[in-house]
C-alpha positions in Angstrom: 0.0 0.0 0.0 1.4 3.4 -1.1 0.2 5.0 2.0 2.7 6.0 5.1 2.0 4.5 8.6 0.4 1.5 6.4 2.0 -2.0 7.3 1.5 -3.7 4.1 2.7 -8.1 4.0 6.1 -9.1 4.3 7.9 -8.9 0.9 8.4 -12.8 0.5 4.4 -13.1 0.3 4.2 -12.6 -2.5 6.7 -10.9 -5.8 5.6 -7.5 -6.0 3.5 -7.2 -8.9 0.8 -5.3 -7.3 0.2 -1.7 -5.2 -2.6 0.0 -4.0 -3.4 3.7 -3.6 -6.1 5.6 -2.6 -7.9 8.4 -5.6 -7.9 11.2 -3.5 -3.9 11.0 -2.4 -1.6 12.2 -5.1 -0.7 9.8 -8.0 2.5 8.1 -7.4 5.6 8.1 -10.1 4.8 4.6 -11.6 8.2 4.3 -13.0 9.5 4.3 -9.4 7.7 1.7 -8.9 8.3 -0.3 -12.1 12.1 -0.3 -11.1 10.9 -2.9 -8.3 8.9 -5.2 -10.2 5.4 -3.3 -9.5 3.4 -3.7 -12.5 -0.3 -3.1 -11.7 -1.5 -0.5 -9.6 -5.1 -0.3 -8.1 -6.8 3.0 -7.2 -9.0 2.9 -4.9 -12.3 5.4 -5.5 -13.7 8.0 -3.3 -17.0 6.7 -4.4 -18.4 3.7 -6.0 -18.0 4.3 -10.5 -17.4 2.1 -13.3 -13.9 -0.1 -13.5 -11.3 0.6 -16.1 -8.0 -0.9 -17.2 -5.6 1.2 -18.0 -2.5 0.3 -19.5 0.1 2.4 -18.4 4.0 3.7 -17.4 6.8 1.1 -18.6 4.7 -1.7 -19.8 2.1 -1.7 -16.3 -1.7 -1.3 -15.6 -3.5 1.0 -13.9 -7.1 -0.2 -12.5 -9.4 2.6 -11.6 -13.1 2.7 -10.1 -14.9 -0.1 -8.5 -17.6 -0.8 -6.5 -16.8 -0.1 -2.5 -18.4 -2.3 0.2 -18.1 -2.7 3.4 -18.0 -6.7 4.3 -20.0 -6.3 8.1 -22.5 -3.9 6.3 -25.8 -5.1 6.8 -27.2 -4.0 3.6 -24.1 -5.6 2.0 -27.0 -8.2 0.0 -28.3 -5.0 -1.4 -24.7 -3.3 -2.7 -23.4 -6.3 -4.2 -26.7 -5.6 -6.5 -24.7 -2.6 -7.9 -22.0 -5.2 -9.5 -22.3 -4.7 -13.4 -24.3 -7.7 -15.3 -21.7 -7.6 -18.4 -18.4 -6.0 -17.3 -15.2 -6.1 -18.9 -13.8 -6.4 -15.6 -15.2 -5.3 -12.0 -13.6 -4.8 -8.8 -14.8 -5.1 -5.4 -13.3 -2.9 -2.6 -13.9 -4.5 0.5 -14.0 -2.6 3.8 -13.8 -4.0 7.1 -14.5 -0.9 9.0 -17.5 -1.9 10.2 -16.3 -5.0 12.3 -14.1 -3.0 14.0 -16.2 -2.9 17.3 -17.6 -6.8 17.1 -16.7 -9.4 19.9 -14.5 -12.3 18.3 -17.5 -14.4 18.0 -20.1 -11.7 16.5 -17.1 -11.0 14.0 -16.4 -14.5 12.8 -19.9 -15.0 11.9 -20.7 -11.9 10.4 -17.5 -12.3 8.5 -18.4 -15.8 7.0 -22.0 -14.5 6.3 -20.6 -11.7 4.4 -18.0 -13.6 2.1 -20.9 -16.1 1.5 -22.7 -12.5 0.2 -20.1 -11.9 -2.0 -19.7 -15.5 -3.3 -23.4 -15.7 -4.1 -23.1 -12.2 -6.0 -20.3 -13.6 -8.3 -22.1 -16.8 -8.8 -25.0 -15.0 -9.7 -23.1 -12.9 -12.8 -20.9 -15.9 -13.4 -17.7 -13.8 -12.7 -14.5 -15.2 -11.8 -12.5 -13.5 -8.6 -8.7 -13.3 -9.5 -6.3 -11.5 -8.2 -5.0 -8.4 -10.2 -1.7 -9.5 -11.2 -3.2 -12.3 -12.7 -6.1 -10.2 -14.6 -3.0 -8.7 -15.7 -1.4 -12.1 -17.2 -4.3 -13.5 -18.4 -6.9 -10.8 -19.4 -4.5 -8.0 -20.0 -3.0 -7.1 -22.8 -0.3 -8.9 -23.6 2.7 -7.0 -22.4 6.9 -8.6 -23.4 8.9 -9.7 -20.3 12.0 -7.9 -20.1 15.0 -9.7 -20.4 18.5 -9.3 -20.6 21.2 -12.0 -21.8 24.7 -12.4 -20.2 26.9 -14.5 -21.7 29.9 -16.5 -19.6 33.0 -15.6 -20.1 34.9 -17.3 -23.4 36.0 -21.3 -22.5 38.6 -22.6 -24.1 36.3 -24.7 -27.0 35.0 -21.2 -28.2 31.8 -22.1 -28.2 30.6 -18.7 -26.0 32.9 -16.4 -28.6 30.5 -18.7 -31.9 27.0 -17.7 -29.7 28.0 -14.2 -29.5 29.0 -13.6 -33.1 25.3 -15.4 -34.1 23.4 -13.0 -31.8 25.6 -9.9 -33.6 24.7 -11.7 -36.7 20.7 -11.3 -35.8 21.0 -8.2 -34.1 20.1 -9.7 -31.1 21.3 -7.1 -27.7 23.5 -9.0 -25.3 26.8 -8.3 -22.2 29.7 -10.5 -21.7 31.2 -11.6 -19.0 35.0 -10.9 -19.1 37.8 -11.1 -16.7 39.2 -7.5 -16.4 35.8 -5.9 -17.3 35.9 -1.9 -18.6 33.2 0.3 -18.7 29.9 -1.2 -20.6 31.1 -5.2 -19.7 30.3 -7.7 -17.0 32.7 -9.2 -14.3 32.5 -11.8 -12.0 33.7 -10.2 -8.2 35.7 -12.4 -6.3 36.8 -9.5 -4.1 34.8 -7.1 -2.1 37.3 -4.2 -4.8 37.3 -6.6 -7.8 37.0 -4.8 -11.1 36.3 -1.1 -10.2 35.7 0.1 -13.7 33.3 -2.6 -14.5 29.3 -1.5 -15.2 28.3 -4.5 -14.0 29.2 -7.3 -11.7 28.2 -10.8 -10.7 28.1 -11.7 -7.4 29.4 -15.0 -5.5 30.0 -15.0 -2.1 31.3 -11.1 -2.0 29.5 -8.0 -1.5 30.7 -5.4 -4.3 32.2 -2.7 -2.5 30.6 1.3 -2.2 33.7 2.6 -4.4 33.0 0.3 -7.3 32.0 2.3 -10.7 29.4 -0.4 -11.0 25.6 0.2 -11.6 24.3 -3.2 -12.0 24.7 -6.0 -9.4 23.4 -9.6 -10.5 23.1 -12.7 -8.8 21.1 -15.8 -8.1 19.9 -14.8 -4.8 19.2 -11.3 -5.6 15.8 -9.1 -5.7 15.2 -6.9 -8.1 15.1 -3.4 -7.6 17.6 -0.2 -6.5 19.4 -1.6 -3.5 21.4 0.6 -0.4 24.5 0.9 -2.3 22.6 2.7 -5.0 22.8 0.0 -7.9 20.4 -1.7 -10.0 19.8 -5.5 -8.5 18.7 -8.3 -11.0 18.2 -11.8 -10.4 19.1 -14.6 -12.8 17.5 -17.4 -15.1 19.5 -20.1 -16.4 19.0 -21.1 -20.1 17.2 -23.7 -19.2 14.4 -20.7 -19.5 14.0 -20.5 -23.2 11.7 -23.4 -23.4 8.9 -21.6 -21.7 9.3 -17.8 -22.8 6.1 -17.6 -23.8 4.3 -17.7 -20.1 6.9 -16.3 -17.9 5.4 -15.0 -15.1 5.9 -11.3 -14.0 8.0 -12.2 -10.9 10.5 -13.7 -14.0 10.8 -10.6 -16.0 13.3 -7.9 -15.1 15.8 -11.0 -15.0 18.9 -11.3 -16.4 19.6 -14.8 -18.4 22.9 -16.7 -17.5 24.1 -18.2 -20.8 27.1 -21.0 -19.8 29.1 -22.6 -22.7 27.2 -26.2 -21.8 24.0 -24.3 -23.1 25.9 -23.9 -26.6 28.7 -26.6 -26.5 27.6 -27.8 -30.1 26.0 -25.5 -33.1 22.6 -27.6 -32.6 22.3 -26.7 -29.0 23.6 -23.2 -30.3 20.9 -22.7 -33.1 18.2 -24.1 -31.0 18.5 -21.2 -28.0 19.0 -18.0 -30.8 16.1 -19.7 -32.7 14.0 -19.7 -29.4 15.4 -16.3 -28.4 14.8 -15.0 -31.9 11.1 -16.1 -31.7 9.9 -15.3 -28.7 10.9 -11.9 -29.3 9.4 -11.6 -32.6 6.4 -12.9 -31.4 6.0 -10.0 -28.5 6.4 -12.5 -25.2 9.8 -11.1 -24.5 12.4 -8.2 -25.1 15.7 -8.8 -24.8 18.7 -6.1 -23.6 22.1 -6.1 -22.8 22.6 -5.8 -19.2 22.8 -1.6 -18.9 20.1 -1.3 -20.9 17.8 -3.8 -18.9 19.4 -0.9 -16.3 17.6 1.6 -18.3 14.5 0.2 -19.2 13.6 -1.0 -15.8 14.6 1.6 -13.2 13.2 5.2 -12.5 14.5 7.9 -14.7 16.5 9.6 -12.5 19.2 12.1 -13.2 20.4 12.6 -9.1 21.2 8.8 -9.7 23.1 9.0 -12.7 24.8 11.8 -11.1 25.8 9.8 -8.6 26.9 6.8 -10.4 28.9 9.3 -13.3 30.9 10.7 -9.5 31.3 7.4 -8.3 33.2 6.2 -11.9 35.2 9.4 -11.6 36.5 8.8 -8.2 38.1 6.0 -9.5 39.6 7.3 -12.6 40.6 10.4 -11.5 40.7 10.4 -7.5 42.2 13.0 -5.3 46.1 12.9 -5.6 48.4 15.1 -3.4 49.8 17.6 -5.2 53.5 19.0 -4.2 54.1 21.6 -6.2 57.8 21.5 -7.7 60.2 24.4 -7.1 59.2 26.1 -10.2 55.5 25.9 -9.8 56.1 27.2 -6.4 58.0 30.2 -7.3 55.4 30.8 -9.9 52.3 30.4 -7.3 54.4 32.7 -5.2 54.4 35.5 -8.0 50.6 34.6 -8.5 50.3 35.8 -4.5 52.3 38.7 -5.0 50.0 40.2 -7.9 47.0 39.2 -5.9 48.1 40.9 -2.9 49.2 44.0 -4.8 45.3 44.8 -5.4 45.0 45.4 -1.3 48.4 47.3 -1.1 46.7 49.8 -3.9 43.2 49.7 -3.4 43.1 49.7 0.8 41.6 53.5 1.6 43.8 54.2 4.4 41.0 55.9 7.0 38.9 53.1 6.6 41.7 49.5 6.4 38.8 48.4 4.0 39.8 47.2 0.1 37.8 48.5 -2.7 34.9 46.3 -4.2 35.8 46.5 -8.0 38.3 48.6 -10.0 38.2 49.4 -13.9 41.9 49.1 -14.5 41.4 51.1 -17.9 41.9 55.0 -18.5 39.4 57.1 -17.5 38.2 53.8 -15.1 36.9 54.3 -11.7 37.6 52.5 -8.3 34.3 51.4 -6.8 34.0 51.5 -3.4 30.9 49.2 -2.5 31.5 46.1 -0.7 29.8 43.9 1.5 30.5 41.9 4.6 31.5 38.6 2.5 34.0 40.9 0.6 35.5 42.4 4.4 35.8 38.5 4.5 37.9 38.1 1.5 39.5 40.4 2.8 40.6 39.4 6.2 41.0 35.5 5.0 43.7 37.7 2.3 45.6 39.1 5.4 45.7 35.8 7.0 46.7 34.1 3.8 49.3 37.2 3.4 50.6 36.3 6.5 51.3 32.5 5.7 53.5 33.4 2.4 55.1 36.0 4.3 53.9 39.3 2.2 53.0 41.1 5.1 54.0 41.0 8.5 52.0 39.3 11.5 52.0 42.9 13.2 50.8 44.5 10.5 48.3 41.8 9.6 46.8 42.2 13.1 46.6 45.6 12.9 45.0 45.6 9.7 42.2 42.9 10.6 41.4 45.3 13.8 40.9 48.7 11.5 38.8 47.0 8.8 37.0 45.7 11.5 36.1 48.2 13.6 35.5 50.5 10.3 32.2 48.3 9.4 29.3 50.6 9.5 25.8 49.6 11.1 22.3 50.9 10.4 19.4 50.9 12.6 16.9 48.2 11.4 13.9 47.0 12.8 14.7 48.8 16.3 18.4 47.0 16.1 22.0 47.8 14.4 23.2 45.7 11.7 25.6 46.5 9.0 24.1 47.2 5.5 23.7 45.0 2.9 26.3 46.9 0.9 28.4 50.2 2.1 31.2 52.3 0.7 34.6 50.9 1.9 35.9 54.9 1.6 32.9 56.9 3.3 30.8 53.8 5.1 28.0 55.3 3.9 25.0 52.8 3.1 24.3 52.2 -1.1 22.2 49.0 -0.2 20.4 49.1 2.8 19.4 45.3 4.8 21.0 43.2 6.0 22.9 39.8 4.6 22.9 36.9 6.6 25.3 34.5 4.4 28.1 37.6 4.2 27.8 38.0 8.2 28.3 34.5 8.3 31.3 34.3 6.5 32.3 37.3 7.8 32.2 35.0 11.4 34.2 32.5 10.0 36.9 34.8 8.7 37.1 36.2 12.2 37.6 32.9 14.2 40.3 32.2 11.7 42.2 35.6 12.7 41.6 34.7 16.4 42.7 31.2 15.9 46.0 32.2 14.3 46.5 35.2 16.5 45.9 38.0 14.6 43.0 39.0 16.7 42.1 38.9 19.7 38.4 37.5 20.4 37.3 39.8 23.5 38.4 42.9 21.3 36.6 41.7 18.3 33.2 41.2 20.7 33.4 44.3 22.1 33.9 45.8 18.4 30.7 44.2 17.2 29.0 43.9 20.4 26.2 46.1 19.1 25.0 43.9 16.7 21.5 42.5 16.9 21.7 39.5 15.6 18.7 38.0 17.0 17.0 39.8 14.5 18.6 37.8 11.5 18.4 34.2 13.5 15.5 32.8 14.7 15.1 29.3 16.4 18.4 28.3 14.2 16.7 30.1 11.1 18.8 32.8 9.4 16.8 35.8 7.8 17.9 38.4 5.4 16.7 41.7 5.2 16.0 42.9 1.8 13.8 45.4 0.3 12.5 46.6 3.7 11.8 43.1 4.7 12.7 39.9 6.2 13.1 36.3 4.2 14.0 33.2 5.6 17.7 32.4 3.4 18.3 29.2 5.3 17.2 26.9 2.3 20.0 28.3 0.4 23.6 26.6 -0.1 25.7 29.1 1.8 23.5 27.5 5.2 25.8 24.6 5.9 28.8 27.0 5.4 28.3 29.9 7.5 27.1 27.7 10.5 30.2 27.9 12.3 30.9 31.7 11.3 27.6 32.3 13.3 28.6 30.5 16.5 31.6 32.4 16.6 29.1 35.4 16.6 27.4 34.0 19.4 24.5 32.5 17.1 23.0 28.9 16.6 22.5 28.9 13.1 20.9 24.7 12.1 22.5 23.0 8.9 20.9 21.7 6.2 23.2 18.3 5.8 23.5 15.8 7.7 26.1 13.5 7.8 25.4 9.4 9.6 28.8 8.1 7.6 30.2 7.9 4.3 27.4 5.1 2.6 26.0 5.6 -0.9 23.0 5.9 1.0 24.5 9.2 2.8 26.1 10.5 -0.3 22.7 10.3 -2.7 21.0 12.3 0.4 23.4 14.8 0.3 22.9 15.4 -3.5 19.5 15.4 -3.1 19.3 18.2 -0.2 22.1 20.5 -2.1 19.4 20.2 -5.8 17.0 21.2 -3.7 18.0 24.5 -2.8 19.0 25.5 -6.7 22.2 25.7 -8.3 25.6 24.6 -7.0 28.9 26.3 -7.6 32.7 26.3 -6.7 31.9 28.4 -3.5 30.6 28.4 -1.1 31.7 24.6 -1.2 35.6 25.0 -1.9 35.9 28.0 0.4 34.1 25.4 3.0 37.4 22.8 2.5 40.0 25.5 2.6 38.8 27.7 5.3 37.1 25.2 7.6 38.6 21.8 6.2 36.4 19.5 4.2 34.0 17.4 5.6 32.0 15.0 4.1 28.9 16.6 2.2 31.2 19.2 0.9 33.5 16.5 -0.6 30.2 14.5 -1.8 29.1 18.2 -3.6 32.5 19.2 -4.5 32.8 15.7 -6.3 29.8 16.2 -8.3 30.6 19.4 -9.5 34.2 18.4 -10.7 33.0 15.6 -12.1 30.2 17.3 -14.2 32.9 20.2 -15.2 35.4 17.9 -16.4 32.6 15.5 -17.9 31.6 18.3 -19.9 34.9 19.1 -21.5 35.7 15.2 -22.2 32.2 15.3 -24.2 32.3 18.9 -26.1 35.6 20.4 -25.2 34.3 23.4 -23.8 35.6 24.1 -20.3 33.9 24.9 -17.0 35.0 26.8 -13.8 31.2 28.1 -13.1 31.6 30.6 -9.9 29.7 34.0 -8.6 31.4 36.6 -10.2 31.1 41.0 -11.1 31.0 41.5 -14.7 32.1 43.7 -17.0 28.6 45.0 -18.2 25.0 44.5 -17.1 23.5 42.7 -14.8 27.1 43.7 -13.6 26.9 40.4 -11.2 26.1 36.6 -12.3 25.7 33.6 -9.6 26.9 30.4 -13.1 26.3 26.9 -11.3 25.7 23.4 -12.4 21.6 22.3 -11.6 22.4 18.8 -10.1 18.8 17.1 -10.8 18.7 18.4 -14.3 21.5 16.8 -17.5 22.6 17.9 -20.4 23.4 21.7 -21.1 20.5 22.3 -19.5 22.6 21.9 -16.1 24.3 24.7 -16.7 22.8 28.0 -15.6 23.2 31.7 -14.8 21.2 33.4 -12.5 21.3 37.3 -11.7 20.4 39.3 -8.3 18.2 41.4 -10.6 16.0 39.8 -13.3 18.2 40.0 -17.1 16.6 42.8 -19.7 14.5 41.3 -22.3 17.6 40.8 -24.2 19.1 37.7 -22.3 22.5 38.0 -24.3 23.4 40.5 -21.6 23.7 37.9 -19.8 26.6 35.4 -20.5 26.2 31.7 -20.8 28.2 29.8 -18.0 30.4 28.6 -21.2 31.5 31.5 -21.3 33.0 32.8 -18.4 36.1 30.6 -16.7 36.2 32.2 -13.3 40.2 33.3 -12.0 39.4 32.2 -8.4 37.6 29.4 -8.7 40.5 28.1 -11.1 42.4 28.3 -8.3 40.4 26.8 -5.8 39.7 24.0 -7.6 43.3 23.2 -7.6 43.7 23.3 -4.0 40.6 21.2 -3.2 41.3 18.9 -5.7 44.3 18.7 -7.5 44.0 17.5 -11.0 45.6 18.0 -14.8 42.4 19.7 -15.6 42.0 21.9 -13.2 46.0 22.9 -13.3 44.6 23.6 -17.3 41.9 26.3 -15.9 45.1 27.8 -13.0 47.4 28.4 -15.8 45.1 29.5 -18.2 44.2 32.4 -15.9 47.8 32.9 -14.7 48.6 33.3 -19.1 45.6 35.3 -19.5 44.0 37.3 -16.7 47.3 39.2 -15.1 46.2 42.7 -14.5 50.2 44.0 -13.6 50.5 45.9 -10.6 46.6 45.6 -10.2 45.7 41.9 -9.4 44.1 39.4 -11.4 40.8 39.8 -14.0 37.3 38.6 -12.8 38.0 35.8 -15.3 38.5 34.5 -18.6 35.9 33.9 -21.4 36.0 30.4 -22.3 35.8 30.4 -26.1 38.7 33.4 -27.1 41.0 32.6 -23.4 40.4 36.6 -23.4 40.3 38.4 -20.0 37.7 40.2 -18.6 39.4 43.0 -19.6 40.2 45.9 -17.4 38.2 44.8 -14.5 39.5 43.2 -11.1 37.7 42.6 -7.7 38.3 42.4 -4.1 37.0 38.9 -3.9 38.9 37.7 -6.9 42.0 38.5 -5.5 41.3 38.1 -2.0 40.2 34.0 -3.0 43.2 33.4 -5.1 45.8 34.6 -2.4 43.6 31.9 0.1 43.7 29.2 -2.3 47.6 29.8 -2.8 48.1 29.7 0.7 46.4 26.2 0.8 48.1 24.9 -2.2 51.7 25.8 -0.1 50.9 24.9 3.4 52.7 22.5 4.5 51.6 18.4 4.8 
């Protein structure tokens, strides 16, 4: 029964051919349910109307209407009268509401009086009671049995290697079973890590492990449908099966057939099974697969899955390596720092210790003041970084943490004082008025990283921002941000999980989103599906997570996905990705390009703006286009890789702004800069991510 806090019969009663549901819940996804061997599914009515078959989904039946009884009813004589003289088909809903208040005796009587109602009834029409699943094989229409053919791997006679060249010769789908499978083939697990790349494995007496690239497990003793570790189960038929493919039952489809070389050890005994095979399929009472695409057919289309699977293979093909940069690349990362710290020896105003938001590096261009409280982040995380590679000194570092500090502005709001949404780094005067909860809480987690280092001290920081009224932006472990004059809950966004620790050091219980039991597929897949539902993913707030707080695991699990889908994307069109936040050069003048984890295709890919795009949406940029200087970098110090060393040196060749910093980023298709146009956070990032990449291991 599709309906929660329902205890429906243990699952060896019976295969699982049939679910109920009632008509006024919402209908279920029926190809959910196909992937488990459900084929029929009966909706119950919220009043008595004529039966209809339906059939429906992947190659299922839908049974609607019906006539609803109640078996202790004492009118039940006269309801059964409502049964249909000449039906295609009927069903009877049975109730046993009404006995819920008899004694045992009252109820055993009145239940044995009631079934002999209902026999009578049938009698009476001369209908035949059955069981759906059955209405389904016998009265149905007649619906293939899916089926997919494995054959063993190739014996020494070459009898297996002379069946598989007659099913290519008839065009008839089929896997192999080979020793030292790859991608698309079958293989046999002897170990728990047997065959990693393989899409499919056969069990024995192991249990493929969770960091095998397989999708499909199959086995004697398995049962059909998506198991824990997030792979397609099958059960198996021997050969011995083709005799009787015309009236398999439905707990026998969604099998996979074991073909051994004794079932072709001579070309009669060969020619007999493909002319079998050949027939039945022709004749509609089977369709035959190889094993991925019995995958396909049989479980839910689901792209968070496929996701998950497309990670899983990359982990193994291109896992995390430690990278220690050479002397060269380290004298080069160190020149990288230096131009990245040269934007906050320039562009600090000196009354305020605060950095610039965003300078136009051409003539005639302007230095534009506004920032934010995730850009005094940047910031401060740039001191500390600064600090590590030895471009400034501790002293000054401290000093410098303290003045931008205790330079951030506050407004009153709501009877409170928060900072402002956005201020002027040179005047503090407001240009946005609210207040930001995901930039104050990064702006916490930059601070406890300065007190934790020792370049600030905590009491002199609280009595700095003491004034604060934070209880206005976080409510029972809800954050709130204050836009427009009002107040919206921003805690079902993907900066939650990131700023939760910035807020305790602010004195705030801020709740995450993830959780985190261990390290299981099961885990993993929950992850994914909590970060897709809050929109979009990007390089940060993820990678700043891992180099600012230390990676943990659903960062690693999102941070995975998001590699994986940006290098998957070059290996299949050769257009690179490094989607990030990022200012631009023009309007909408800022762009939020991320990867849509439950979506595939370019379709992933999206932009989003803070304020709506002009009808003419070429103002704003594709994600193609932009490849973002910062998160090039970051992605090399979370994960370490050719391709990501690729994006890091193609910004290092192409977005150097001498004695300014580095460009926003790079466009994709020309490798041109953003020309003329550099950022606080851009520089601020990279210097962090540098910093990371050189620490010591």
């Amino acid at each position: 029964m599709n309906l929660q806090a329902t205890e429906s019969v243990p699952s060896a009663y019976l295969p699982n051919a049939t679910y109920f549901e009632y008509a006024a819940n919402p209908r279920t996804d029926l190809s959910a349910y196909r992937s488990v061997g459900f084929r029929v599914r009966i909706i119950c009515p919220q009043n008595s109307e004529p039966a209809a078959v339906i059939l429906d989904g992947r190659d299922q039946m839908t049974i609607t209407g019906g006539l609803l009884v109640d078996l202790f009813d004492p009118a039940l004589d006269a309801a059964l009268d409502g049964l249909p003289a000449d039906p295609r088909i009927v069903v009877l809903h049975i109730s046993l509401l009404r006995g819920a208040d008899l004694d045992s005796a009252d109820l055993a009587a009145r239940a044995e009086a009631g079934v002999n109602s209902i026999v009578a009834a049938l009698r009476r029409l001369g209908l035949h009671a059955s069981l759906a699943r059955d209405y389904f094989l016998l009265g149905g229409t007649p619906v293939p049995r899916d089926l997919a053919l494995l054959l063993d791997q190739p014996d020494a006679d070459g009898h297996i290697d002379a069946f598989a060249q007659a099913l290519s010769d008839r065009s008839l789908p089929f896997t192999r079973l080979t020793a030292a499978a790859a991608p698309g083939e079958c293989a046999q697990t002897t170990a728990p890590d047997a065959a990693p790349l393989a899409d499919c494995l056969v069990t024995l007496s192991v249990t493929p492990g969770p960091e095998a690239a397989a999708t499909v497990v199959i086995g004697a003793a398995e049962v059909n449908g998506l198991g824990p570790d997030l792979r397609m189960h099958f059960g198996t038929l021997d050969a011995k099966v083709a005799t009787r493919l015309d009236r398999l039952t439905l707990d026998e489809s969604d099998r996979v057939v074991r073909v051994l070389p004794a079932d072709v050890a001579s070309p009669p005994l060969r020619a007999r099974l493909l002319r079998r095979l050949d027939d039945a399929q022709s004749r509609g009472y089977i369709r035959l697969h190889d094993v991925t695409a019995l995958r396909d057919r049989v479980m839910a289309s689901d792209p968070m899955i496929r996701r998950y699977w497309s990670l899983r293979r990359r982990r193994q093909i291109d896992p995390v390596v430690a990278f220690q940069p050479d002397a060269a690349e380290r004298a080069r990362l160190m020149e990288d720092a230096a131009l990245a710290w040269r934007y906050f020896e320039r562009y600090t105003f000196a009354d305020t210790g605060l950095a610039a938001g965003t300078v136009s590096t051409a003539s005639g261009g302007r230095v534009n003041s506004e920032i934010t409280l995730w850009d005094v982040a940047s910031q401060i995380n740039a001191l500390i970084a600064a600090t590590d590679l030895r471009l400034i000194d501790r002293a000054d570092a401290a000093a410098a943490i303290a003045k931008a500090v205790a330079s951030i502005p506050t407004d009153r709001l709501d009877g409170g004082l928060l900072p402002p949404s956005n201020f002027s780094a040179q005047s503090l005067r407001t240009t946005v008025a609210g207040f930001d909860s995901c930039d104050a809480g990064r702006l916490g987690i930059a601070l406890g990283r300065a007190v934790s280092l020792g370049l600030a001290d905590q009491a002199a920081l609280q009595k700095t921002l003491k004034d604060w009224t934070l209880d206005l932006a976080v409510r029972t472990g809800w954050h709130f941000t204050n836009r427009f004059g009002r107040w919206q809950d921003t805690s079902q966004s993907q900066c939650t999980d990131y700023v939760v620790p910035g807020f305790a050091f602010l004195g705030q219980t801020v709740m995450p989103i993830q959780t985190w039991d261990d390290d299981s597929p099961e885990s993993e897949i929950t992850v994914l599906y909590r970060a897709a539902a809050l929109g979009a993913i990007s390089t940060e707030p993820f990678a700043l997570h891992a180099i600012e707080l230390g990676i943990d695991g659903p960062t690693q699990v999102v941070l995975d996905a998001l590699f994986d889908a940006q290098l998957g994307w070059f290996e299949t069109t050769g257009q690179l990705r490094c989607v990030s936040e990022a200012p631009i050069d023009r309007a909408p003048w800022f762009v939020y390009s991320g990867l849509r984890l439950d979506r595939e295709g370019r379709d992933a890919w999206v932009v989003e703006t803070i304020v709506p795009p002009a009808d003419d949406d070429t103002a704003v940029p594709n994600a193609s286009e932009i490849i973002s200087a910062k998160a090039a970098y970051l992605w090399q110090a979370v994960h370490p890789h050719p391709y990501n060393m690729r994006l890091l040196s193609i910004v290092r060749e192409n977005a150097r702004l001498p004695d300014h910093g580095f460009s926003v980023g790079v466009y994709a298709d020309t490798l041109a800069p953003m020309r003329d146009y550099t950022d606080i956070n851009t520089n601020g990032i990279i210097l962090s991510a540098i910093a990371h990449i050189l620490a010591p291991r």
